[in-house]
PDB file as gemmi writes it, atoms N, CA and C in Angstrom:
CRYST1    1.000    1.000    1.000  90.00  90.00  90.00 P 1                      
ATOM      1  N   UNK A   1    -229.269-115.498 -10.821  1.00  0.00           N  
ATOM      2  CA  UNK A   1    -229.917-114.256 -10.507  1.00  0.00           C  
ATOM      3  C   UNK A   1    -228.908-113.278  -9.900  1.00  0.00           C  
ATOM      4  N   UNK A   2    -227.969-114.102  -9.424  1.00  0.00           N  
ATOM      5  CA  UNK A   2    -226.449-113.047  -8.468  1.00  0.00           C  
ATOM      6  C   UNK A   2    -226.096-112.503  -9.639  1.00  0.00           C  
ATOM      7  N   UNK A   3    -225.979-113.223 -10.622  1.00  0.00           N  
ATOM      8  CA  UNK A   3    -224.931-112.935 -11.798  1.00  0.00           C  
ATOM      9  C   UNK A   3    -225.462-111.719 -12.244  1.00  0.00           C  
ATOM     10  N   UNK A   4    -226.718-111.772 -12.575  1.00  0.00           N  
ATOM     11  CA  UNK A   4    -228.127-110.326 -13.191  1.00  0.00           C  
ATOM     12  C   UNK A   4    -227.779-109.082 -12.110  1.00  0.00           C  
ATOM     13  N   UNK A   5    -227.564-109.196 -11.052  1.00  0.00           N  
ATOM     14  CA  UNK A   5    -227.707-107.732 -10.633  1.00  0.00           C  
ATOM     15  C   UNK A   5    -226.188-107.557 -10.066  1.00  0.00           C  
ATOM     16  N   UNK A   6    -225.635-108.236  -9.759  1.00  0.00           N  
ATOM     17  CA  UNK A   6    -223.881-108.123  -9.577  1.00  0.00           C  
ATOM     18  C   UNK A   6    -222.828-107.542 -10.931  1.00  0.00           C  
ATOM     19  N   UNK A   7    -223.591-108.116 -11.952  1.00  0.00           N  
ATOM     20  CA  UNK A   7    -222.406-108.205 -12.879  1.00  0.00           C  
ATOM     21  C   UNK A   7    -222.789-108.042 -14.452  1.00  0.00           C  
ATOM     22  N   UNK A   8    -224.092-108.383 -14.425  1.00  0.00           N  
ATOM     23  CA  UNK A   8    -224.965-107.882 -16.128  1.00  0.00           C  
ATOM     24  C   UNK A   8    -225.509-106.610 -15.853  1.00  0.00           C  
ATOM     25  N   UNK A   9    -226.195-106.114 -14.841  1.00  0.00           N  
ATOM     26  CA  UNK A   9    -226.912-104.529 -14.757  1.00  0.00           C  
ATOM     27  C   UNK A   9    -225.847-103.917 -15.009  1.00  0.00           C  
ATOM     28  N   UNK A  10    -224.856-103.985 -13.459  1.00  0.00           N  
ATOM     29  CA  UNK A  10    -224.148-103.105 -13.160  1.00  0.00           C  
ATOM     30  C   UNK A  10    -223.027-102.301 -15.241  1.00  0.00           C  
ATOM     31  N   UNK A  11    -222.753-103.793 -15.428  1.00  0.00           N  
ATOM     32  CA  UNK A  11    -222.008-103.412 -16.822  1.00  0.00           C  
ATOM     33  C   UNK A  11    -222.526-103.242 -18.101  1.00  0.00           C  
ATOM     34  N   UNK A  12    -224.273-102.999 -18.197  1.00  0.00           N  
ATOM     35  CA  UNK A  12    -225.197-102.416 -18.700  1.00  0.00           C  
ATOM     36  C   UNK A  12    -224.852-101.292 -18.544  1.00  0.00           C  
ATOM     37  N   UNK A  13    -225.490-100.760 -17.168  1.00  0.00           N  
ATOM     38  CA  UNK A  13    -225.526 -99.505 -17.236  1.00  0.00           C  
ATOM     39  C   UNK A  13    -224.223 -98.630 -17.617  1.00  0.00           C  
ATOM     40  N   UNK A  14    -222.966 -99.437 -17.156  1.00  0.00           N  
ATOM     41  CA  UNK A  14    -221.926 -98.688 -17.776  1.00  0.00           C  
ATOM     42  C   UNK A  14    -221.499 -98.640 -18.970  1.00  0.00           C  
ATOM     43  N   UNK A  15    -222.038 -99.161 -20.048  1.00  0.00           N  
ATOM     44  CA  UNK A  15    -221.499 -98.974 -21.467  1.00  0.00           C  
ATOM     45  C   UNK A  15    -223.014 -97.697 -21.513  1.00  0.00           C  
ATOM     46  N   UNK A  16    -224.295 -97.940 -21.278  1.00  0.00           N  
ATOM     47  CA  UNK A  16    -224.900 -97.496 -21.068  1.00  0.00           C  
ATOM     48  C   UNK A  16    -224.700 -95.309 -21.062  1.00  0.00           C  
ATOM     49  N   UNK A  17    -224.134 -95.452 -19.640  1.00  0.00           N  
ATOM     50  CA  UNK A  17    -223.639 -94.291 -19.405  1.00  0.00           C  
ATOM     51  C   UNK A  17    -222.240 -93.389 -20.151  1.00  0.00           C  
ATOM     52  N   UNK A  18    -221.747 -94.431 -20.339  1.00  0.00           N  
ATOM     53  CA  UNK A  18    -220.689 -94.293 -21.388  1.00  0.00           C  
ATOM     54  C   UNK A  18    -219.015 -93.926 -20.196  1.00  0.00           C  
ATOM     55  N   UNK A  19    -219.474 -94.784 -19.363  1.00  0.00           N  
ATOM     56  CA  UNK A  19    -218.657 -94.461 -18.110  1.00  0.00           C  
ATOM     57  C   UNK A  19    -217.451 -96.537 -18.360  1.00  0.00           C  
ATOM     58  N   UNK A  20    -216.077 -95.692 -18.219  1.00  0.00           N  
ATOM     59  CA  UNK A  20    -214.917 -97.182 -17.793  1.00  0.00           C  
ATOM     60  C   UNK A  20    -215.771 -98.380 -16.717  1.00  0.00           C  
ATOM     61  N   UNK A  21    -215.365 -99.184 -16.897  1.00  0.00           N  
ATOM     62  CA  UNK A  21    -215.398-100.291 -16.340  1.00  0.00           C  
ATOM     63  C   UNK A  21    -214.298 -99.947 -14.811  1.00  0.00           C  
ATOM     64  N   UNK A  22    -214.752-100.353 -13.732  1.00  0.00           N  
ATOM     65  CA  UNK A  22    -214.317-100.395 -12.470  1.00  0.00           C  
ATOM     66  C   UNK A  22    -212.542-101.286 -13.031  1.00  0.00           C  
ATOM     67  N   UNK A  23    -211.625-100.974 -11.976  1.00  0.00           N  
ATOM     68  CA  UNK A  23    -210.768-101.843 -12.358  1.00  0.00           C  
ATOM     69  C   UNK A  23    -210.920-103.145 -11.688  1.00  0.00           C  
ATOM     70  N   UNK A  24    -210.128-104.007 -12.551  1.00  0.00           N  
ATOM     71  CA  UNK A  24    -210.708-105.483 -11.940  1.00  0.00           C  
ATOM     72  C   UNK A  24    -210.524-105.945 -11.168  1.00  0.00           C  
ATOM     73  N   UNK A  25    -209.369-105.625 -10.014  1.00  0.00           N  
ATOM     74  CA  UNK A  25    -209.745-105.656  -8.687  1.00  0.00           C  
ATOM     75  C   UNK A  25    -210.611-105.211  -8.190  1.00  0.00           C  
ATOM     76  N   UNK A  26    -211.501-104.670  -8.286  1.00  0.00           N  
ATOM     77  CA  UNK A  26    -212.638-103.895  -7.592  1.00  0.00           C  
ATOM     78  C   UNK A  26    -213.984-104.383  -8.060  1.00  0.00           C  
ATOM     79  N   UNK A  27    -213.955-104.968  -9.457  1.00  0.00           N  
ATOM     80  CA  UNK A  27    -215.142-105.119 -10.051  1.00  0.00           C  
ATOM     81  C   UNK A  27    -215.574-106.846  -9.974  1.00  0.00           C  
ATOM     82  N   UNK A  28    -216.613-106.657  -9.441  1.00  0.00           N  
ATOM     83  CA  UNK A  28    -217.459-108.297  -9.951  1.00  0.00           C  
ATOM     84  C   UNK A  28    -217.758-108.805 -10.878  1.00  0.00           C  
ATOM     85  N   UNK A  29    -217.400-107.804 -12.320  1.00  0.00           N  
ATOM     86  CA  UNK A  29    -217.579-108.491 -13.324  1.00  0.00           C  
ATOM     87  C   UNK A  29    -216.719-108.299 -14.746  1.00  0.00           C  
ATOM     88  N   UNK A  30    -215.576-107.173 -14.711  1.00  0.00           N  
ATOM     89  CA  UNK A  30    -214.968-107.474 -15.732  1.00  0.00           C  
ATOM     90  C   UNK A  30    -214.994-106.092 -16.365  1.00  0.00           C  
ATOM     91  N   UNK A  31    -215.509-106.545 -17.415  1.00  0.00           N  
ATOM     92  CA  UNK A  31    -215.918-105.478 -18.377  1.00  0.00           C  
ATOM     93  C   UNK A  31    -217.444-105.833 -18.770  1.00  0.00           C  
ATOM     94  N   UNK A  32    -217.897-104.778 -19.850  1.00  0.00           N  
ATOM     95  CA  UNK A  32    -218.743-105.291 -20.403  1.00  0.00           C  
ATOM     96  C   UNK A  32    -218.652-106.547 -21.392  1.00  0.00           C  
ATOM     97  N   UNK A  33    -217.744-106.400 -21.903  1.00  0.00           N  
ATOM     98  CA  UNK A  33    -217.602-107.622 -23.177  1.00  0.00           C  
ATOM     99  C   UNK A  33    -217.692-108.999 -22.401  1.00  0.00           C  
ATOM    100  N   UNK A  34    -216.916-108.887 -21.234  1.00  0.00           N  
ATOM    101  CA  UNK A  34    -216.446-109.966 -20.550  1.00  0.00           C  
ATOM    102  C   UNK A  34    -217.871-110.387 -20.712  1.00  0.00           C  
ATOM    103  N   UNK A  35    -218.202-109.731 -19.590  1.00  0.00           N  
ATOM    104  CA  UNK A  35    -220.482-110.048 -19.239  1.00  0.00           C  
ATOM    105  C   UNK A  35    -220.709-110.696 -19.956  1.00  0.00           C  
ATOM    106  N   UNK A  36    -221.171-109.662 -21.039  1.00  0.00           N  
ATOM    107  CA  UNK A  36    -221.997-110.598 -22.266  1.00  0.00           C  
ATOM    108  C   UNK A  36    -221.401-111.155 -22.985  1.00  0.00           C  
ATOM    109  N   UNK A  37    -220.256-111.779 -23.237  1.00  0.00           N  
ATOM    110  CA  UNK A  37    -219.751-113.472 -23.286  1.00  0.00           C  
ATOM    111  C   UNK A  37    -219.773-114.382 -22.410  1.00  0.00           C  
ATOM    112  N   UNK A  38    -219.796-113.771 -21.407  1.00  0.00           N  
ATOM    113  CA  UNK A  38    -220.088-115.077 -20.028  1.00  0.00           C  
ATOM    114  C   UNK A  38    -221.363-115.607 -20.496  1.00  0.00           C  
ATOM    115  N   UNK A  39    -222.797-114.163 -20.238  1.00  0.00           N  
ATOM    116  CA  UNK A  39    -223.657-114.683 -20.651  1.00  0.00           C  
ATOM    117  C   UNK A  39    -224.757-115.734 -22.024  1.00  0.00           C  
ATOM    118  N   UNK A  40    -223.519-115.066 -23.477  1.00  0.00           N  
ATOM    119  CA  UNK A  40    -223.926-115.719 -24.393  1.00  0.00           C  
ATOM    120  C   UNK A  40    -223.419-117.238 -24.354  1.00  0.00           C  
ATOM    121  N   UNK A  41    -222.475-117.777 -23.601  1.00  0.00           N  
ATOM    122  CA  UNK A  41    -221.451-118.752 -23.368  1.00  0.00           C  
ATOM    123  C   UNK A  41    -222.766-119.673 -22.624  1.00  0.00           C  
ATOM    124  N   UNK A  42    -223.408-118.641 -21.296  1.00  0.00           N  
ATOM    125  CA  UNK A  42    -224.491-119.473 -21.150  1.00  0.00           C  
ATOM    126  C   UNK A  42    -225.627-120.122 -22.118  1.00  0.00           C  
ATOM    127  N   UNK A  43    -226.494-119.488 -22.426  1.00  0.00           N  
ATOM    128  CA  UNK A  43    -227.232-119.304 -23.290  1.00  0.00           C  
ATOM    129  C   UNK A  43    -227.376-120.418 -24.311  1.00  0.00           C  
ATOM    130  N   UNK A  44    -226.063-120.502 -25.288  1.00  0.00           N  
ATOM    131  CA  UNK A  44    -225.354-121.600 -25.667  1.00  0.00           C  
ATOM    132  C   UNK A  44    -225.502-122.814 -25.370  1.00  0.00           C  
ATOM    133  N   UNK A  45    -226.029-122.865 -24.189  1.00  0.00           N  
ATOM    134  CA  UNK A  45    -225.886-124.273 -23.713  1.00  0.00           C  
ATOM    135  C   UNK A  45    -227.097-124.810 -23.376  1.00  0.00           C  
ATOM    136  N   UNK A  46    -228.057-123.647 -23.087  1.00  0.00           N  
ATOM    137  CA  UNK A  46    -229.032-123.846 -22.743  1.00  0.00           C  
ATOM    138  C   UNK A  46    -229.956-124.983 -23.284  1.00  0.00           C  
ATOM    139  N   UNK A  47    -231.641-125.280 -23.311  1.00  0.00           N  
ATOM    140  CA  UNK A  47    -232.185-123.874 -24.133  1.00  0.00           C  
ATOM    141  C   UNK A  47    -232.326-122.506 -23.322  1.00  0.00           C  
ATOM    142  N   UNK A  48    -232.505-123.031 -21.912  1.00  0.00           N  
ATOM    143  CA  UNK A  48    -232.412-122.065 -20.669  1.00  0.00           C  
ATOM    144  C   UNK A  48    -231.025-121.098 -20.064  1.00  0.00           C  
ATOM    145  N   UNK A  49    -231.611-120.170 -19.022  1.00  0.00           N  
ATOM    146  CA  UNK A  49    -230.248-119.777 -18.560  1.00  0.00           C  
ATOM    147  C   UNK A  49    -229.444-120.569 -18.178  1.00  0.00           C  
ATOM    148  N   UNK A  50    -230.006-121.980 -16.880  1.00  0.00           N  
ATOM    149  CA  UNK A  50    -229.405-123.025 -16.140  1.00  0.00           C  
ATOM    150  C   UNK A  50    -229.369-124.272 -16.876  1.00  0.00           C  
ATOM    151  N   UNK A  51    -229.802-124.454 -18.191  1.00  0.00           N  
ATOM    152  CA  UNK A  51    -229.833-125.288 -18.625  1.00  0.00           C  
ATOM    153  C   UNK A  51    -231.253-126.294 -19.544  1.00  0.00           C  
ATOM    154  N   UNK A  52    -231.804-127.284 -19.018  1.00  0.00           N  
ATOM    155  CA  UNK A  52    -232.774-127.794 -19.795  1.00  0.00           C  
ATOM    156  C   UNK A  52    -234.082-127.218 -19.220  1.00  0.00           C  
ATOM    157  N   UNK A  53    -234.007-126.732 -17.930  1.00  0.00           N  
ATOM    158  CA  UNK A  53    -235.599-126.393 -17.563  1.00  0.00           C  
ATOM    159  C   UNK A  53    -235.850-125.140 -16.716  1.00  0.00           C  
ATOM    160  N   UNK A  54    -236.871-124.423 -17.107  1.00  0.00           N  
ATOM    161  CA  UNK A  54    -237.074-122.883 -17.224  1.00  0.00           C  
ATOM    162  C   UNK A  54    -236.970-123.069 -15.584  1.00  0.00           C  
ATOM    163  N   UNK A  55    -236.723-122.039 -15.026  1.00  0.00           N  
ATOM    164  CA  UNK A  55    -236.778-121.785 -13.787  1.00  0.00           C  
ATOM    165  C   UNK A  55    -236.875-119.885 -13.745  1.00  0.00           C  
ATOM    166  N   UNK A  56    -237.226-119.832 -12.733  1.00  0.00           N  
ATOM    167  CA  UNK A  56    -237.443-117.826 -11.802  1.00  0.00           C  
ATOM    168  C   UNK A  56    -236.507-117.424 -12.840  1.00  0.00           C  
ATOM    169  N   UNK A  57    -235.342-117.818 -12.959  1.00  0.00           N  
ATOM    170  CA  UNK A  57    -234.086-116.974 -13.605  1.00  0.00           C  
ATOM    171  C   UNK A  57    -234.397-116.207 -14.558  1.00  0.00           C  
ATOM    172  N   UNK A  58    -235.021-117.241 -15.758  1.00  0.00           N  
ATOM    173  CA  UNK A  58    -235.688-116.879 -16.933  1.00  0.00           C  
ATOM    174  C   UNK A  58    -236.669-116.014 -17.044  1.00  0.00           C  
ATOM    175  N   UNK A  59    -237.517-116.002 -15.690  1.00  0.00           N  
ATOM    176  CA  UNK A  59    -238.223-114.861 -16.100  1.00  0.00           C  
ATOM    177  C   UNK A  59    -237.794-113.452 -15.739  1.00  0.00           C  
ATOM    178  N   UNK A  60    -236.750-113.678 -14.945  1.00  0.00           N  
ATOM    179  CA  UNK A  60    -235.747-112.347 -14.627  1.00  0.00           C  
ATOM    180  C   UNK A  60    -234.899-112.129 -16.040  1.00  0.00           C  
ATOM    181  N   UNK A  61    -234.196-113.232 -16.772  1.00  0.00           N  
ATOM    182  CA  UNK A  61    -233.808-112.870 -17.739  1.00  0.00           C  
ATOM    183  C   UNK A  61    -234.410-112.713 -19.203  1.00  0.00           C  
ATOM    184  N   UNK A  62    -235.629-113.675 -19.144  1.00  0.00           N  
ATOM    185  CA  UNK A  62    -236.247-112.881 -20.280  1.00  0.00           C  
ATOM    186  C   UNK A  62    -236.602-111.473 -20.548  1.00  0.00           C  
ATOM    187  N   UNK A  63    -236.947-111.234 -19.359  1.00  0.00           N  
ATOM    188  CA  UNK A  63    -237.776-109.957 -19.619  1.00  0.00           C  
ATOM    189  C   UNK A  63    -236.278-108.615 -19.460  1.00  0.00           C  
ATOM    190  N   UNK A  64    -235.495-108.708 -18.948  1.00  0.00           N  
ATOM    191  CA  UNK A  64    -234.509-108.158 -18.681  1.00  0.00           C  
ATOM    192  C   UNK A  64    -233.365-107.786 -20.695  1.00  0.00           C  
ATOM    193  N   UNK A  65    -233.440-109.367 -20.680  1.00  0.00           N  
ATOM    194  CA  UNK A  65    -232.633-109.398 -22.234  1.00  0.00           C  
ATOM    195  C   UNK A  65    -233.884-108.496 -23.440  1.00  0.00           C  
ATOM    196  N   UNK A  66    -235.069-108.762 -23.304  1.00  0.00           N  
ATOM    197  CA  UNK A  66    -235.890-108.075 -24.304  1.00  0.00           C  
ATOM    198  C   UNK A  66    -236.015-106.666 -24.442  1.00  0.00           C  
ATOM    199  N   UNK A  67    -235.847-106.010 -22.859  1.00  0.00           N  
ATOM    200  CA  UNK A  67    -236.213-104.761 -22.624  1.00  0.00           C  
ATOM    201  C   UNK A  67    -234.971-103.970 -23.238  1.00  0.00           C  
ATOM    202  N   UNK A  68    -233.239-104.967 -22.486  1.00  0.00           N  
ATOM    203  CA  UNK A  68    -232.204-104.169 -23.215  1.00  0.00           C  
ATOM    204  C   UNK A  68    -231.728-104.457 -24.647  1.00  0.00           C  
ATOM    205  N   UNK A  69    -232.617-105.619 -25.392  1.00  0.00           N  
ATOM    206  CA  UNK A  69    -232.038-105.541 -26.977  1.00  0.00           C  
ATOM    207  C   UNK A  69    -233.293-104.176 -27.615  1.00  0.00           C  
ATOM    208  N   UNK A  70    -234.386-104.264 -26.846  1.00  0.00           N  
ATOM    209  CA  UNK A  70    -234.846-103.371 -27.482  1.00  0.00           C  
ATOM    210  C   UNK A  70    -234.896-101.394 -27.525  1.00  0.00           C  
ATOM    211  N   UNK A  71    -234.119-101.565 -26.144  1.00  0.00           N  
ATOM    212  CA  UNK A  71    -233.266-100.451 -26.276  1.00  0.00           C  
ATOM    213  C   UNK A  71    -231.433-100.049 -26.785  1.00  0.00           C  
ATOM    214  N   UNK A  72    -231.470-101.249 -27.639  1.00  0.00           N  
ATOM    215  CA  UNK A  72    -229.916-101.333 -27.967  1.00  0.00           C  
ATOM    216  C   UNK A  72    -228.857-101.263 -26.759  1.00  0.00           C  
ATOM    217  N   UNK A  73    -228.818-102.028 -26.010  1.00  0.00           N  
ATOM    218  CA  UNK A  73    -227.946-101.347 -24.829  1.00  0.00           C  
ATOM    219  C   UNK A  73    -227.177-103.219 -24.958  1.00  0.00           C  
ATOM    220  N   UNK A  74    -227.589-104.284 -25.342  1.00  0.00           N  
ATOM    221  CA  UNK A  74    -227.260-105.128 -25.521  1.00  0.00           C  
ATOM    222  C   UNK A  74    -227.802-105.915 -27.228  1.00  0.00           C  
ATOM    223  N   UNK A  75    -226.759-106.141 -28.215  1.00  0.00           N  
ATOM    224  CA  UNK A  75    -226.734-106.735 -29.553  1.00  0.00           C  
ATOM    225  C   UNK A  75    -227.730-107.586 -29.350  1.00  0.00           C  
ATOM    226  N   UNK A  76    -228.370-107.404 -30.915  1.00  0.00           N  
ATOM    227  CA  UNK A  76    -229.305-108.992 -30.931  1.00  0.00           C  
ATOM    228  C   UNK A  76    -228.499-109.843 -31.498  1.00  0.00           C  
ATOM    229  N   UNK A  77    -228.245-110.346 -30.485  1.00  0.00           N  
ATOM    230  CA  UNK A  77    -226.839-111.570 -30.779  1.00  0.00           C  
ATOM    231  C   UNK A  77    -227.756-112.889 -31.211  1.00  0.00           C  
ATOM    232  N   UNK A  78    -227.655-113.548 -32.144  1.00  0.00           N  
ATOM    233  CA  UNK A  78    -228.796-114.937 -32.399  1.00  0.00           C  
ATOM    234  C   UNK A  78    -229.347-115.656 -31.151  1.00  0.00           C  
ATOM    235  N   UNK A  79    -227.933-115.548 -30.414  1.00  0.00           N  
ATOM    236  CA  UNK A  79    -228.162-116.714 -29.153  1.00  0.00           C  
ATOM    237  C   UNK A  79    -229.441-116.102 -27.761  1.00  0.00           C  
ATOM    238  N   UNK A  80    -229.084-114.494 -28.242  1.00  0.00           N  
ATOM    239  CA  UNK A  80    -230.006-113.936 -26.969  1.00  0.00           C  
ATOM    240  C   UNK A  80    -231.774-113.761 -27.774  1.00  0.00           C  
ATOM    241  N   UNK A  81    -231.277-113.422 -29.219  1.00  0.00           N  
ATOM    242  CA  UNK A  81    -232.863-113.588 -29.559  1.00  0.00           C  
ATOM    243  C   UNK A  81    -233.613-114.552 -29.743  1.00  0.00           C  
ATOM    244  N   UNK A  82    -232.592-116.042 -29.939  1.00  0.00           N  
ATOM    245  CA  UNK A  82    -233.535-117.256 -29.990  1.00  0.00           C  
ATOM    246  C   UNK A  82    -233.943-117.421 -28.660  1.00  0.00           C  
ATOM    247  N   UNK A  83    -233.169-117.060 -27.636  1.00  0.00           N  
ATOM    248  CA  UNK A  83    -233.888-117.274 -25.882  1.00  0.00           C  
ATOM    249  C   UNK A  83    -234.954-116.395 -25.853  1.00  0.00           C  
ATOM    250  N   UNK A  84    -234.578-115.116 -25.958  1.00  0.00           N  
ATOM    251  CA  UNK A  84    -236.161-114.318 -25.667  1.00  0.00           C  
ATOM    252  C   UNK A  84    -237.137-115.176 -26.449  1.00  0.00           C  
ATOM    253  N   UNK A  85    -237.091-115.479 -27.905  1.00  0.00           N  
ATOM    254  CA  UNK A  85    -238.491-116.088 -28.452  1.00  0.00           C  
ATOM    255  C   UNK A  85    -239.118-117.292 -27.571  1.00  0.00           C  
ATOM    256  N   UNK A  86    -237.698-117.938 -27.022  1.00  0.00           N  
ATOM    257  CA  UNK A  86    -238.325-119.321 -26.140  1.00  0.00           C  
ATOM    258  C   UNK A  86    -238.675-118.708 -25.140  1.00  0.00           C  
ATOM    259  N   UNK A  87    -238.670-117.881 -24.264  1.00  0.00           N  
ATOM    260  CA  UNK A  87    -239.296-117.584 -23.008  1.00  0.00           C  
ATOM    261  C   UNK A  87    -240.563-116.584 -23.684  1.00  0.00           C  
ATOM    262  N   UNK A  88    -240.518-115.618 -24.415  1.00  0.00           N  
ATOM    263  CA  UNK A  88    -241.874-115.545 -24.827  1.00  0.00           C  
ATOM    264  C   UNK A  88    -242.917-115.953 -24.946  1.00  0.00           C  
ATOM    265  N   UNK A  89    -242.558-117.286 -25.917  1.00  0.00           N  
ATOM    266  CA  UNK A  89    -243.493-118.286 -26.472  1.00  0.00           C  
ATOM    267  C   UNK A  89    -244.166-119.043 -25.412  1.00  0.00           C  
ATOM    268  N   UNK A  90    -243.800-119.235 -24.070  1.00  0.00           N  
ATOM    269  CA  UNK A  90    -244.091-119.619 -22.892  1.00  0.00           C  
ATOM    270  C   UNK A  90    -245.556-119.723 -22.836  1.00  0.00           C  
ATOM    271  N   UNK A  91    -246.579-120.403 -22.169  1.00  0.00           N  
ATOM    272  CA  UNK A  91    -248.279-120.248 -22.220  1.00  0.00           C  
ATOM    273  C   UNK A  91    -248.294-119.201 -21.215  1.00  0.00           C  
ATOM    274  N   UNK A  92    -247.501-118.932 -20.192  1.00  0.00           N  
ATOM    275  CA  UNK A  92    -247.407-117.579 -19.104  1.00  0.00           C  
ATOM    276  C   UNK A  92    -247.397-116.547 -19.731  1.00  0.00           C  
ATOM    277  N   UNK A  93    -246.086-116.642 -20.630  1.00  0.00           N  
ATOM    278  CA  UNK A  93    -245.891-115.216 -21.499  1.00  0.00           C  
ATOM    279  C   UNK A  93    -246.638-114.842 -21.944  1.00  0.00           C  
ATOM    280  N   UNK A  94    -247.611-115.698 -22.923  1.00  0.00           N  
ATOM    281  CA  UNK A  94    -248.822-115.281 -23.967  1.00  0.00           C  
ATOM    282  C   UNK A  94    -249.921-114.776 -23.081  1.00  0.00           C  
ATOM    283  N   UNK A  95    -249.829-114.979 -22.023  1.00  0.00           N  
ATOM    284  CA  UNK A  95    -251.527-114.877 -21.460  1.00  0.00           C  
ATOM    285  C   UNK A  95    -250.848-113.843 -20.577  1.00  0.00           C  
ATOM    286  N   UNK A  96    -249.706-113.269 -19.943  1.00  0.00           N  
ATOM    287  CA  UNK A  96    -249.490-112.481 -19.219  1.00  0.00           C  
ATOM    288  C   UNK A  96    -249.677-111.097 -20.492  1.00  0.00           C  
ATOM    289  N   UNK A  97    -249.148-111.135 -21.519  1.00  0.00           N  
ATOM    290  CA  UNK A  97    -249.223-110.004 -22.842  1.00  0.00           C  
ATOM    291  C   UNK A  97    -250.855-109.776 -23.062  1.00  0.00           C  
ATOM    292  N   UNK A  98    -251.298-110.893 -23.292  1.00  0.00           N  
ATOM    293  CA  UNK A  98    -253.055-110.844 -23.754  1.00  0.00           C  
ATOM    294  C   UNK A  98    -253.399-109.736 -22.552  1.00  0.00           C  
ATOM    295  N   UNK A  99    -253.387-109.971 -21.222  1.00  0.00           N  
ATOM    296  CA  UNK A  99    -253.853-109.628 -20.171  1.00  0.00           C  
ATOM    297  C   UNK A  99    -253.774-108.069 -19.915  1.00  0.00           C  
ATOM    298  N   UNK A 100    -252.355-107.966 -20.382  1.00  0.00           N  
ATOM    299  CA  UNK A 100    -251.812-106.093 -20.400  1.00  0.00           C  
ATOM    300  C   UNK A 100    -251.962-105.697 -21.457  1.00  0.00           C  
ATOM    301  N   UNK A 101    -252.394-106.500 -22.270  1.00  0.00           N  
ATOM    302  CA  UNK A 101    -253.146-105.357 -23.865  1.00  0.00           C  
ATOM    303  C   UNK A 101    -254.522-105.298 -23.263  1.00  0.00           C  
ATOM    304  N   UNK A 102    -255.230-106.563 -22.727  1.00  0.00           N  
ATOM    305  CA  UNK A 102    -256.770-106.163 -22.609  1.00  0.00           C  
ATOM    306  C   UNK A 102    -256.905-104.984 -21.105  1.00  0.00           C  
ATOM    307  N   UNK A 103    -255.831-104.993 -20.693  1.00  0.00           N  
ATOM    308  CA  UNK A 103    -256.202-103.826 -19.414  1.00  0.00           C  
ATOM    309  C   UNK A 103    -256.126-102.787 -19.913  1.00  0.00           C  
ATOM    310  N   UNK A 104    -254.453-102.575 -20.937  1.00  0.00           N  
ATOM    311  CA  UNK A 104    -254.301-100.923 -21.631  1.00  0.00           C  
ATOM    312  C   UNK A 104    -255.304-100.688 -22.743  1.00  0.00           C  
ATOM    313  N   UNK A 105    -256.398-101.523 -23.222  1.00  0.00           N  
ATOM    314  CA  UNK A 105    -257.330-101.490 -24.226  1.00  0.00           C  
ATOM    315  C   UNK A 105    -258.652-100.553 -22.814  1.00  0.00           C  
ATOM    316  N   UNK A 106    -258.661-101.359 -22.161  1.00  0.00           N  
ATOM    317  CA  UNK A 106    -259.790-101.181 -20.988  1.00  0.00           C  
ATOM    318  C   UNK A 106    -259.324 -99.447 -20.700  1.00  0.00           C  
ATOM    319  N   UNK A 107    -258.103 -99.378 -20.013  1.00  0.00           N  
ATOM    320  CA  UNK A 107    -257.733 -97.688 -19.956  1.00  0.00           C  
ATOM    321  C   UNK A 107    -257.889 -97.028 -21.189  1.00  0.00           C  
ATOM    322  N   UNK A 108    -257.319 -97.077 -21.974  1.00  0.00           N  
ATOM    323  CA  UNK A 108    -257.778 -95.930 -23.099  1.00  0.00           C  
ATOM    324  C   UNK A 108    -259.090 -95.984 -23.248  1.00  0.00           C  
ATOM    325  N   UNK A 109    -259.775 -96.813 -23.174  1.00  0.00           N  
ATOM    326  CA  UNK A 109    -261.641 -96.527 -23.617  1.00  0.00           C  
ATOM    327  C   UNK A 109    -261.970 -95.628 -22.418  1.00  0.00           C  
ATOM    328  N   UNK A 110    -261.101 -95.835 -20.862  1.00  0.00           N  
ATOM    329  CA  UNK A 110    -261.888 -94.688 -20.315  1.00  0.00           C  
ATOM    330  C   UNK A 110    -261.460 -93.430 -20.224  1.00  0.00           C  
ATOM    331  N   UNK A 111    -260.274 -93.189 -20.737  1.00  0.00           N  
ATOM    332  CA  UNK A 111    -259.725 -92.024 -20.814  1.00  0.00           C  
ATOM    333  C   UNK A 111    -260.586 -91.008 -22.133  1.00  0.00           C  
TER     334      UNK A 111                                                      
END                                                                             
């Protein structure tokens, strides 16, 4: 989770912004490329971030990896879209989605 807001946001937002990478004395994480090879390197190994069993991480990084492949800000690299499908597919995931379609179904009928 250090790794997510130290060193994957931060070098998000900078390819993002279209702003250099800190120099690497200064920076916690590199570059961008660096990042997301650290992270696909994880991934890789998984089926999880930490390994064989889902933990908090995953749901920080599922939802984190889906939001930025689907704003292009990070490649649908195989390794990051076969993880989002496994943390999707989750019985949490499904019933947390059911839940925010049947609420935004519930708002538009009263609008």
């Amino acid at each position: 989770m250090a790794f997510y807001g130290a060193c994957f946001e931060p070098a998000v937002v900078d390819r993002a912004m279209k702003r250099e990478s800190a120099r690497p004395s200064t920076s916690p994480y590199g570059d961008y490329d660096i990042t997301l090879q650290s992270l696909i390197g994880q991934l890789n190994a998984g089926p999880y971030i930490l390994g064989e069993r889902f933990l908090a991480a995953d749901v920080l990084w599922g939802t984190a990896l889906a939001w930025t492949t689907a704003f292009k800000l990070v490649p649908e690299h195989p390794a990051i879209m076969d993880y989002i499908k496994r943390v999707a597919a989750r019985p949490a995931s499904v019933q947390v989605r059911e839940k925010d379609a049947a609420l935004a179904a519930a708002q538009a009928a009263i609008l």
